[in-house]
C-alpha positions in Angstrom: -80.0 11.0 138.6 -77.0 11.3 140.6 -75.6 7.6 139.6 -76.4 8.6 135.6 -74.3 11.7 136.7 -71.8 9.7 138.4 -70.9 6.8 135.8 -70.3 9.7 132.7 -68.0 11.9 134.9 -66.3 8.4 135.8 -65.9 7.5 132.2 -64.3 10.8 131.1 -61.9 10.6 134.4 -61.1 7.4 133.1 -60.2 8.3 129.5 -58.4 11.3 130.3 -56.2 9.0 132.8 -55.5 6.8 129.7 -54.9 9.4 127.7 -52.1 10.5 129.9 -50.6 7.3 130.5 -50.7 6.4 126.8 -49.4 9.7 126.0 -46.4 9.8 128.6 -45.5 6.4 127.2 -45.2 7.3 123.7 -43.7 10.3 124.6 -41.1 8.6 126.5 -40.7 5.6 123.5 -39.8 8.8 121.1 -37.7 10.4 123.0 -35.4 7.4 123.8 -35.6 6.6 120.1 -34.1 10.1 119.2 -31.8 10.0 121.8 -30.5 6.7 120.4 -30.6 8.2 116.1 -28.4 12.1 117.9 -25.6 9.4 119.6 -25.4 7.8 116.4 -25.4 11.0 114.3 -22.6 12.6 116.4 -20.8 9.4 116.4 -20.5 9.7 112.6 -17.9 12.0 112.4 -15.4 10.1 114.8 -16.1 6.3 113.3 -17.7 7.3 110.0 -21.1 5.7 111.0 -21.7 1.9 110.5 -19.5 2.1 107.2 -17.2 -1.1 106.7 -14.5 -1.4 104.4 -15.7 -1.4 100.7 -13.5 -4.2 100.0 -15.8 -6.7 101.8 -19.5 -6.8 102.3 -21.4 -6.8 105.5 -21.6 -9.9 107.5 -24.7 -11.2 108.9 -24.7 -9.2 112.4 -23.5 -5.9 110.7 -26.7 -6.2 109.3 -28.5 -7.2 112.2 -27.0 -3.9 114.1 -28.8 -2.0 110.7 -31.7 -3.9 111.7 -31.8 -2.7 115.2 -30.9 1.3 114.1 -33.4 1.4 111.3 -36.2 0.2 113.6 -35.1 2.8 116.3 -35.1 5.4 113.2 -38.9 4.4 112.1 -39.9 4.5 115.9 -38.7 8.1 116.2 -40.1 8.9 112.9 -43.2 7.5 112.6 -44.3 7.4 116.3 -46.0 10.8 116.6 -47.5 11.1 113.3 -49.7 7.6 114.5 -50.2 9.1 118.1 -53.6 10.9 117.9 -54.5 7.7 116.1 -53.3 5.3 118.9 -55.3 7.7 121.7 -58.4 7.2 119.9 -57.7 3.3 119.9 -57.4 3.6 123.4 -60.5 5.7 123.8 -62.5 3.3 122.0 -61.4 0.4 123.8 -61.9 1.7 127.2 -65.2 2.6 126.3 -65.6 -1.0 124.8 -64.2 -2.4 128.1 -66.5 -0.9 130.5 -69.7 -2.2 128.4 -68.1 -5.5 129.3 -66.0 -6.3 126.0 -62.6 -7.8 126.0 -60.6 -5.5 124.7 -57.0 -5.0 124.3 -55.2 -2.2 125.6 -53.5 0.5 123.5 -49.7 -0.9 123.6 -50.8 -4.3 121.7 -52.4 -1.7 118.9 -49.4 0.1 118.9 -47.2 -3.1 119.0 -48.7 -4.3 116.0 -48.4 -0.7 114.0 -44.6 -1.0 114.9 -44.2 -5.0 113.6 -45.2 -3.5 110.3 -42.5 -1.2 110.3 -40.1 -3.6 111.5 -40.5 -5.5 108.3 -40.2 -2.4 106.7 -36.5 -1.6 108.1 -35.5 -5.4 107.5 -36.1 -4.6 103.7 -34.5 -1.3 104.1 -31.1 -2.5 106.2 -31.1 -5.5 103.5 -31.0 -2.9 100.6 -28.6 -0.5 102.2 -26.3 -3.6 102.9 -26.8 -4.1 99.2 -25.7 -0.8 98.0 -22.9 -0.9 100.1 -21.5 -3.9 98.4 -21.8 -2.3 94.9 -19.7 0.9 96.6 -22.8 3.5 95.9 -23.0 4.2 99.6 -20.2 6.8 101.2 -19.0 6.1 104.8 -22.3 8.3 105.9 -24.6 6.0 104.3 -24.9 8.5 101.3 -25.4 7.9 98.0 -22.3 8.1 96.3 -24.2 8.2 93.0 -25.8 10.8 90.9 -28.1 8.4 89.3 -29.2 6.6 92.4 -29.4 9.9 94.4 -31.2 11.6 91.5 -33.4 8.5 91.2 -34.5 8.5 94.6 -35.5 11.6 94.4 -37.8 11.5 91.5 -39.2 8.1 92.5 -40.4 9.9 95.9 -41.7 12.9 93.9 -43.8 10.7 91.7 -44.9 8.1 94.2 -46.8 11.2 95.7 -49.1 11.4 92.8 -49.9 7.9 92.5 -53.8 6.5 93.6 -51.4 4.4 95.3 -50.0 7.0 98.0 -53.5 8.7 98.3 -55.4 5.7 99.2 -52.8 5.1 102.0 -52.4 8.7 103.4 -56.3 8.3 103.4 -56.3 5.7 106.2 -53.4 7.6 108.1 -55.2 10.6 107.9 -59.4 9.5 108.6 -58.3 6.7 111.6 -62.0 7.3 112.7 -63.0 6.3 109.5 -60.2 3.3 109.7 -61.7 2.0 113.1 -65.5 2.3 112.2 -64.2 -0.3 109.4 -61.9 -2.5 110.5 -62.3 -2.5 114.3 -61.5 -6.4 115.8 -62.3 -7.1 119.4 -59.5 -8.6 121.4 -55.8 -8.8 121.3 -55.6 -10.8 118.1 -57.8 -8.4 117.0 -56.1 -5.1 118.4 -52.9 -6.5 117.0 -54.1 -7.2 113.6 -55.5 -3.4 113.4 -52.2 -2.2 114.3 -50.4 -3.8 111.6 -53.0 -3.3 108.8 -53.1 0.6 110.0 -48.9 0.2 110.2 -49.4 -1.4 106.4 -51.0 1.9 105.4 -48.6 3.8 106.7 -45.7 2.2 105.1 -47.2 2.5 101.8 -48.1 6.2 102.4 -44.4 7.0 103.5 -41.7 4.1 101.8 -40.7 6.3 99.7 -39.9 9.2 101.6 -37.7 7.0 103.8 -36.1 5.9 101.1 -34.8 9.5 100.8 -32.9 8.9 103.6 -30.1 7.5 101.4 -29.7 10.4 99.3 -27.9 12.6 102.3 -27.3 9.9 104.3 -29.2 7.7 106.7 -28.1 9.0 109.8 -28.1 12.6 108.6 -30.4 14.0 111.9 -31.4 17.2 110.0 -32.4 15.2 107.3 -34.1 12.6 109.3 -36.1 15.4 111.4 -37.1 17.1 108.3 -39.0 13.8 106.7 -40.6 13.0 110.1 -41.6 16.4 110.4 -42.9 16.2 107.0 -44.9 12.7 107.2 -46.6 14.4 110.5 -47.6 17.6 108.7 -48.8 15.5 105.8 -50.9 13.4 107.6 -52.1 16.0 110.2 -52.5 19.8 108.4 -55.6 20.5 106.8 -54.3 20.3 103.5 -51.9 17.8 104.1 -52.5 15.9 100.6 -52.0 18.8 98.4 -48.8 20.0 100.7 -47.6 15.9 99.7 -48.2 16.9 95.7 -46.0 20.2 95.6 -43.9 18.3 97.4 -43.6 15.8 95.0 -43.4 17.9 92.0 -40.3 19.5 94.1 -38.0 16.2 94.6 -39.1 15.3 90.9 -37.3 18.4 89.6 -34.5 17.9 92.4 -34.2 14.5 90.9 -33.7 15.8 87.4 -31.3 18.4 88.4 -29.1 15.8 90.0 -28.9 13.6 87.5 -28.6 16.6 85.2 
């Protein structure tokens, strides 16, 4: 009786020990990424952010460098709305581990989340380079345009509405639901969870990031208010119909810009 006592308080000792560790390090990944997004924010003012001259277009490492700041941006972002889904990973694998499967530890599942949203900020950097060649961008990464600004915003408004969006937000919102389903044992397995769940995730919130270009990408109130939107959204109780007035909101924002 006292080993069936023993091995249970050892388990929970152990997962609140990864818990910790898991949690310090995202916590620390986060806060380096929005230390890195407020020094580029305040440098804005003084070098008018990233902006070149609008007589030529970007060459291939200023785009690179938009890269690198738009997958610092997603990290910040995107980071603690996944966190209570990352903890359970590591709960589950622990668990998995001391019944003698090989399983990979929380950072690969995490690792893989991230690659999906680096492939999502090489699409974005490659389109902001693109608008920036047709002169619809300001010198803070703005839009310059009514139509594109106004466009934006209705797209995003819609895009909540869509099957689309709620079969996405779905997965971000149920990950026990995610795991019993597509749980793989192993790294390659850990990995390729990460990224699917990442892929969900990206096509719950695209859209929303693409806001960004409306008041301008390194705009850090408007960056803190769509992070802290895509967390209450996939976190509150009533997240999906929150994401639906929301959307019927930046629809008529849209209009009224263009308007």
């Amino acid at each position: 009786m006292s080993a069936a006592r023993t091995r249970p308080g050892l388990l929970e000792a152990a997962l609140r020990r990864d818990r910790l560790i898991v949690t310090a390090g995202l916590l620390a990944l986060t806060a380096l990424a929005w230390v890195y997004i407020a020094r580029m924010a305040n440098m804005m003012p003084a070098h008018h952010g990233m902006a070149m001259p609008q007589a030529r277009p970007w060459s291939v490492a200023d785009t690179g460098g938009l890269v690198v700041m738009w997958i610092v941006m997603m990290i910040a972002m995107m980071l603690p709305s996944v966190t209570p889904v990352i903890l359970l990973f590591a709960n589950v694998s622990r668990r998995r581990r001391l019944q003698g499967v090989l399983a990979a530890s929380a950072s690969v599942f995490a690792l893989g989340y991230l690659l999906a949203w680096t492939g999502f900020a090489v699409l974005a950097a490659l389109a902001q380079s693109l608008l920036h060649s047709a002169a619809l961008l300001s010198p803070a990464m703005a839009s310059r345009s009514p139509l594109l600004g106004g466009g934006l915003l209705m797209l995003a408004g819609v895009y909540q509405w869509l099957p689309l969006k709620g079969a996405c937000l779905s997965h971000c919102r149920s990950p026990l639901g995610f795991f019993s389903t597509e749980w793989r044992e192993g790294v390659s397995g850990a990995l390729a969870m990460g990224f699917r769940h990442g892929s969900y995730c990206v096509g719950c919130c695209w859209a929303l990031m693409a806001l960004l270009f409306v008041a301008g990408v390194m705009n850090l109130l408007w960056v803190v208010v769509i992070a802290g939107f895509v967390l209450a959204e996939k976190v509150v109780p009533n997240g999906r119909l929150m994401g639906r007035i929301t959307g019927l909101l930046l629809a008529g924002w849209g209009l009224w810009v263009i308007a």
